[in-house]
N, C-alpha and C positions, 0 to 999 in steps of 0.2 A: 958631690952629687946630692941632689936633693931627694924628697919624700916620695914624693913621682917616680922620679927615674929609682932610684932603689927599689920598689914595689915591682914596676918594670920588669926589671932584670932580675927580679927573686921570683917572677912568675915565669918568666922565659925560660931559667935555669932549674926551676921546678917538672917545667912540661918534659923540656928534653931528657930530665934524668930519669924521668917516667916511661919518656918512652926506649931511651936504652936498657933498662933494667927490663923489657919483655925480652931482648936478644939469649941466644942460648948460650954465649960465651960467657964464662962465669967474669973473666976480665972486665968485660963491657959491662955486667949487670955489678959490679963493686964501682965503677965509672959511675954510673946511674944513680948508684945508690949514692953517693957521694956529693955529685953534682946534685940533686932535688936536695938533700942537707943543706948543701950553699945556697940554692933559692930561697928556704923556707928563712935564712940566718940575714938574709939580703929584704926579704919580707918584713920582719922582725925589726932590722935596721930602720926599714920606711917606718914601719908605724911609731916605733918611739922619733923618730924626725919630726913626722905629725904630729906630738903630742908635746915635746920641748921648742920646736922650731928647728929650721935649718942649721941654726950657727953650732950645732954639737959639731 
């Protein structure tokens, strides 16, 4: 996957785990908290893509 799509889906996986950790279930809100982790690490992924090139 490229720089794009990584960035993508480190932002999608951000939103949602924002918005499950407002739920009262403490399950849902370790979900939340978890998954916005993986976006921010999917983010991170885009930007060094962007800055070595694709081929990493």
């Amino acid at each position: 996957m490229g720089e794009l799509g990584d960035k993508i889906k480190g932002n999608v996986n951000e939103a949602i785990g924002k918005v499950k950790q407002m739920s009262d279930d403490p399950k849902t809100k370790a979900d939340g908290a978890a998954q916005e982790a993986k976006g921010k690490a999917q983010q991170t992924i885009g930007k060094v893509k962007g800055a070595l090139g694709d081929d990493i």
